[in-house]
N, C-alpha and C positions, 0 to 999 in steps of 0.2 A: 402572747395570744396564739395558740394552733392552731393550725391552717388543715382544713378537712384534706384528705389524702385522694386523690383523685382517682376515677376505677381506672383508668389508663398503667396506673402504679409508678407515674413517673415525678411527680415530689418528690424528691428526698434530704430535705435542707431540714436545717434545727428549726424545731417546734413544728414541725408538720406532726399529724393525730392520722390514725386510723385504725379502725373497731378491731379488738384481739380478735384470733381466731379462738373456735372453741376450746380445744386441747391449753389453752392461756386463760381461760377465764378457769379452767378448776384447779391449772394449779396457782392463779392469782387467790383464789378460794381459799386452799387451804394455807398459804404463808398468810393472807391478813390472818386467819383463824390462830396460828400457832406461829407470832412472828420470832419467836425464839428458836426454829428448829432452821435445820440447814439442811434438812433431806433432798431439798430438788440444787443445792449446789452441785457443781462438778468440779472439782479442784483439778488441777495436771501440773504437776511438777516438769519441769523438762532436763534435762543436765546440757550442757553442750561443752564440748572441751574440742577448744583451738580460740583462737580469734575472733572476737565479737567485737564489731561497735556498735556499742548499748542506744547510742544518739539514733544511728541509723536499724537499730532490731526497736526500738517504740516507735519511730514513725511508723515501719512496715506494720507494727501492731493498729495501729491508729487507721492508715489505708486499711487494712483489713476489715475494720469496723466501719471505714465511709463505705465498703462495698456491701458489707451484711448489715443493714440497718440494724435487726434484732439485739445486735452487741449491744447498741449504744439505744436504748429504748428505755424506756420508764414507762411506768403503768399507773393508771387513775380511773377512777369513776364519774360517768356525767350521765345523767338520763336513764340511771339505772344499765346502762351499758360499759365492758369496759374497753376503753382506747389506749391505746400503745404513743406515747409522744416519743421522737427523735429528740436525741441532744447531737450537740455538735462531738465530733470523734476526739475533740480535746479536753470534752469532760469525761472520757474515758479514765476512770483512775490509774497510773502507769506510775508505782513505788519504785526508789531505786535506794539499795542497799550495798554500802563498800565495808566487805567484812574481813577485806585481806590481807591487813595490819595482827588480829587478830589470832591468838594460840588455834592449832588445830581442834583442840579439845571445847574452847570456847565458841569457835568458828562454826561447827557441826552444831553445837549446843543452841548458838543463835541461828539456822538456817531451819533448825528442829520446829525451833517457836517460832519462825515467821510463816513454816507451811501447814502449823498446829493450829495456830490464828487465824491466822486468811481461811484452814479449810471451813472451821467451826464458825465462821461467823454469816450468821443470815444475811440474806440484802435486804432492804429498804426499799419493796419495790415502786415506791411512791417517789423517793428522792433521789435514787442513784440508777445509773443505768445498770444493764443489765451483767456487764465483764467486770472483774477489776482487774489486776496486773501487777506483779514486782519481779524488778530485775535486783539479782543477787549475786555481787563479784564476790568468789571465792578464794580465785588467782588469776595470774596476768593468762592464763587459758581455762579456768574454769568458770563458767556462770551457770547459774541457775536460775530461770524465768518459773514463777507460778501465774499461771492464769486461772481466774477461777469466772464458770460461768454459773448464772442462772438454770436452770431446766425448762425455764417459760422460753429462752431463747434458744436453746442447745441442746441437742441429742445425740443417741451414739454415732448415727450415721453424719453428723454437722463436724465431726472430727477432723476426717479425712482431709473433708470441704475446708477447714480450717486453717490446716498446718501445710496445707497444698500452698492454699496463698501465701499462708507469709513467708514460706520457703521462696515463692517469684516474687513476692515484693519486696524482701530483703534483697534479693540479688539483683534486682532492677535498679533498685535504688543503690546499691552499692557502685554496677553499672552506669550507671545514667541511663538506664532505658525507657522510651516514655511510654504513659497509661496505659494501662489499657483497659478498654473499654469497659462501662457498668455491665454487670451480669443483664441480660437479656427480661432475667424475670426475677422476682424477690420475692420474699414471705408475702407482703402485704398481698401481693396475687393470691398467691395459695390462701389466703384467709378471705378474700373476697370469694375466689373460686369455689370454697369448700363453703358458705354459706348458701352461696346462690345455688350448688348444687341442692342442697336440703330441702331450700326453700321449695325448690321449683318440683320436688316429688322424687328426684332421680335417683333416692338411695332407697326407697320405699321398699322394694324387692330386697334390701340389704338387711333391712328392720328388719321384716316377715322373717328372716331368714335366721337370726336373733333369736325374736321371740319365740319361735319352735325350740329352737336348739337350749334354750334357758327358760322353757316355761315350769320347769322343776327343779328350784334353786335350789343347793346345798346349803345349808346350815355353815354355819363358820367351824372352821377345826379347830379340836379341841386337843391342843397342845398336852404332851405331859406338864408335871407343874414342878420339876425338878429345874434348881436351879434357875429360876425366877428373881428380878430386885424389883419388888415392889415397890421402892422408893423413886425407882427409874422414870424419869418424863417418857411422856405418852410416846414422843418422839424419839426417843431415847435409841441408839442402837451399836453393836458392837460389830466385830468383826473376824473374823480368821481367814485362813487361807489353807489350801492342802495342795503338797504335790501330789502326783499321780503318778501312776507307770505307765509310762507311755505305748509301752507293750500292748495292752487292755484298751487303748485306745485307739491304737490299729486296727487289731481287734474286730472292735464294734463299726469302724466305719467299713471293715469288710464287713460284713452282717448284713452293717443297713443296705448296702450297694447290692447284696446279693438277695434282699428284698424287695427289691424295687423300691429303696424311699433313703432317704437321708440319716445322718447321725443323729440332727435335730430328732425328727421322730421318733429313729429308736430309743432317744434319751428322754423324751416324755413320757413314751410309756413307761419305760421302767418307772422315772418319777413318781408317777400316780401308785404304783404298784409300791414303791417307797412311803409315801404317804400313807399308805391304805395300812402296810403294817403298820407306821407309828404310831396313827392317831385310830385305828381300828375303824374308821369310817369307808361305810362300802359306796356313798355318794359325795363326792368333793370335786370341785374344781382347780384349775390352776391357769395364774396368768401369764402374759409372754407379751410380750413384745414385737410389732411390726412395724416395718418401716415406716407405712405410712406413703410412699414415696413413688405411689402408682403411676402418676404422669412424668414422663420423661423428663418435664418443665423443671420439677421442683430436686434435682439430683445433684447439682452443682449450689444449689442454696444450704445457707446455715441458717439454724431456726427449729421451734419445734413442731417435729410432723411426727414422730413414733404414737402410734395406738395401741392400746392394750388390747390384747381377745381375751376371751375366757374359754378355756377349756374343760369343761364337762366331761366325770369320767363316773361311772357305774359298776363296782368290781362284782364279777363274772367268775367266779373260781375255777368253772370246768373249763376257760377258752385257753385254747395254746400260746402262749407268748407269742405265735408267730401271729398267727389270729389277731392280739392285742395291734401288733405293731400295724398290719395293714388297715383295722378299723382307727386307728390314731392319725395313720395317714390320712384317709380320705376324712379324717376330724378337718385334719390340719388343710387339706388342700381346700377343705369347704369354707375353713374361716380367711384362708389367704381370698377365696375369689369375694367374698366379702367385708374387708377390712375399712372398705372406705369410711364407714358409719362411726364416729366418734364414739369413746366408752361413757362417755359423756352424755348424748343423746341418748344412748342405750338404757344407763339412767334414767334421767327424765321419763321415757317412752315406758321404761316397763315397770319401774318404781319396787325395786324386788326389797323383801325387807333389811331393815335398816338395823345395825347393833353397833352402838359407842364403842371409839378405838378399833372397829374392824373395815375392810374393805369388800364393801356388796360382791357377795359372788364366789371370791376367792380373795384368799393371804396372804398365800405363796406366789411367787416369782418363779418363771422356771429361765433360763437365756443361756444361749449359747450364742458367741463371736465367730463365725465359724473361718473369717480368713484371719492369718495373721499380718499385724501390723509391715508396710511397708519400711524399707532402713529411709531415714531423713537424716535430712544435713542441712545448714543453711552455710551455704559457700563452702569452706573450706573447714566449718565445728560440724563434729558430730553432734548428732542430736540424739537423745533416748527419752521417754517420757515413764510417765507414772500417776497412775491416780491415785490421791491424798484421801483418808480417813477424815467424814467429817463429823465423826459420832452421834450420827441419827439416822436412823434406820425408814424406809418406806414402806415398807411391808411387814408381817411379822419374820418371814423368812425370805428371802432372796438368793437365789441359787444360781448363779453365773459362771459359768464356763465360758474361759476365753483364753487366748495364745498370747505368751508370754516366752520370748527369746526362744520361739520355737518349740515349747511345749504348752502342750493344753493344760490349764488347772484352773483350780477353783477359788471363787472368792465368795466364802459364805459371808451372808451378813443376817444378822438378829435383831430383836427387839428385844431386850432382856426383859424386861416389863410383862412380858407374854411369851417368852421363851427363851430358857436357857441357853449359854453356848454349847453346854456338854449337850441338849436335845440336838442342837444345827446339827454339829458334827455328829450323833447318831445317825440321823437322819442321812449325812455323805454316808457316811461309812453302811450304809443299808442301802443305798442308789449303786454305789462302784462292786456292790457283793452281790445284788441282785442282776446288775449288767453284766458283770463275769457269767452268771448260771445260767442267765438268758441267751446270750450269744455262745456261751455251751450249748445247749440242746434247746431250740426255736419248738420245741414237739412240746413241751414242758407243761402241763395245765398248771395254768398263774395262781392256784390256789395251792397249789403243791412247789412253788417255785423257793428254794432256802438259797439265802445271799451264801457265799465263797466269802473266804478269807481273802480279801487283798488290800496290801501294804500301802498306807499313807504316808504321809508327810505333812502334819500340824503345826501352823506356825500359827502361832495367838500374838497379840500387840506386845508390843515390846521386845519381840525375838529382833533385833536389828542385830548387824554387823557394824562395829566402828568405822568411822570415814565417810566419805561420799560416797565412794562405790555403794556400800551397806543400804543407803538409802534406797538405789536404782537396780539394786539386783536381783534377779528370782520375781518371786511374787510377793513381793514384801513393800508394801505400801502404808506404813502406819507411822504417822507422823506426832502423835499422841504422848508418846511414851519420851519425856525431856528425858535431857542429860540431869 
């Protein structure tokens, strides 16, 4: 029997309940709807080479999950409401696989399909909590941990929050060092706090704010139709990755610096300006990604608080690129002072129209990571990570820029079902030639702007290098393609 979760947020024992936050009830929505797709997974491979004990790296998994409730959470229906229940941090599922008897050729073979598996398979969010876990000996120094979470519990910024802990609660525990104390504040807060906000009127100004900005919705884009597999589930999605030259990348973050506004910004507009030639639409939007993480409170919690904006964009052919980039800024700095409002509410509140298989408003993903990841260790292993391919797509295109071993690149991802891979990679290959021409000359009227030749690096599934290393190097995260 569940035990209501008190407003104080201080329950935390198995079978305590309390009401999802919003940002949980749609993507509880869409896994009951499509319980076969894996889109809100987030797989991470990790590697670590040195010394592990595996006894003492699943407790510290396990502590990590008594600290974040969300890890160890299950989701139900009552009252037409939905509630989040706690399990105890030992129904956390934690696999352990000894594959070090094993030919090297079979070894990689079997580590291929335990992160091809784990990524591609949905949770159950009725029956299993929200993490699961496998520890995988390679050799007497190499392991391999996959963690795969939810998106109802984990976002990009719950990463950090993540792998911080279990780096000190590995080495506490390997120490003897004792507790330390619960997080001050947890998700259940922030989904009390962000309701009562609502309730009480306090984001009303944030709506208004909305509804102007999207009283004239775009139309959905209308992809070429090259390279389509009809046969492809709704959910369906593939993936590539390109390097860059980093050169171009300098580049543009001088640009943005010397406009007053970020690389993010200057990379949105281009975007649009990308989009506009593909799909030849002079009105579309694009969406992104925010933290979500406006109060100080909720910075050290794991859990999902990312919101989506929608970006609105209207092409203007006589305006200067440089022009573009300052109206994209003050886009951008207008949706940041109003993020708090769920995309969810926004929904509800303005009910813009609806088309099967598409996303109100906008398709496209635009993201950029803009720090790169910290070096981690746990004691004496190194540690390196990687996100797992879990072939289903969220969006029809997803366009993410992020740092990898110190270079920015890109990880497109597609819906084949609604667009080709050869369309995504046009589509790069017309953002990185339009960012070269635009940070050439900012004078440029955008309706006169022609993308530059510049040199990628296409790596589609199955480009892997033999071995382990293969797995974890570069941008090459596709776990799909067996031996």
């Amino acid at each position: 029997m569940s035990t209501a979760y008190d407003d104080s947020g201080r329950t935390a024992s198995a079978g305590s309940a309390w009401r999802a936050s919003i940002g949980q009830e749609r993507h509880w929505a869409y896994q009951t709807r499509f319980p076969e797709s894996a889109s809100f997974n987030v797989p991470i491979a990790v590697l670590l080479r040195g010394p592990v004990d595996l006894g003492v790296l699943e407790r510290a998994l396990r502590e990590v999950a008594t600290r974040h409730e969300s890890l160890r959470a299950s989701f139900g229906e009552a009252a037409g409401r939905l509630t989040a229940r706690l399990h105890d941090p030992g129904d956390v599922p934690v696999f352990r696989h000894d594959l070090r008897r094993l030919p090297e050729d079979e070894r990689i073979g079997r580590l291929r399909q335990l992160g091809s598996e784990e990524a591609a398979r949905p949770f159950d969010l009725r029956a299993e909590t929200t993490t699961r876990a496998h520890l995988v000996s390679l050799a007497a120094d190499e392991t391999v941990m996959i963690v795969n979470f939810h998106h109802i519990a984990f976002d990009g910024w719950s990463s950090p929050v993540f792998f911080d802990d279990l780096e000190e609660r590995y080495g506490a525990l390997l120490s003897g060092a004792p507790d330390r104390p619960a997080p001050a504040h947890r998700y259940v807060d922030f989904a009390l706090w962000q309701r009562r906000r609502i309730e009480r009127g306090q984001h009303d100004a944030q709506l208004d704010h909305w509804r102007q900005r999207l009283a004239d919705p775009p139309g959905p884009l209308p992809w070429p139709e090259g390279g389509r597999d009809p046969e492809a589930s709704w959910w369906g999605g593939d993936m590539a990755w390109l390097g860059l030259p980093q050169s171009l990348i300098q580049e543009a973050q001088q640009a943005a610096r010397a406009c007053g506004t970020s690389f993010f910004v200057l990379g949105l507009a281009v975007y649009q300006l990308a989009l506009r030639r593909l799909t030849g639409c002079d009105h579309l939007a694009v969406g992104t990604p925010f933290a979500g993480r406006t109060d100080p409170r909720w910075r050290d919690v794991v859990g999902f608080f990312v919101n989506t904006l929608v970006m609105p964009y209207v092409f203007r052919p006589e305006v200067p690129v440089g022009r573009l980039v300052e109206d994209t800024h003050r886009l951008v700095m207008a949706a940041h002072d109003n993020q708090d409002i769920p995309y969810g509410v926004l929904l509800d509140a303005l009910a813009p129209p609806m088309e099967p298989e598409r996303t109100p408003y906008f398709q496209t993903m635009f993201i950029l990571q803009n720090t790169p990841a910290p070096t981690r260790s746990l004691a004496t292993a190194t540690l390196a990570t990687n996100k797992l391919v879990t072939g289903s797509a969220r969006y029809d295109i997803t366009f993410s820029l992020g740092w990898r071993r110190g270079e920015l690149c890109l990880e497109l991802e597609n819906r084949p079902r609604l667009v080709g891979q050869d369309v995504a990679i046009e589509l790069a290959r017309t953002f990185f030639g339009l960012l070269a021409a635009a940070i050439a000359d900012l004078t440029t009227p955008v309706g006169k702007l022609e993308p530059l030749a510049v040199p990628l690096v296409v790596h589609r599934r199955g480009d892997l290098k033999p071995g382990t290393d293969g797995l974890f190097r570069g941008i090459i995260g596709d776990w799909r393609g067996l031996a």
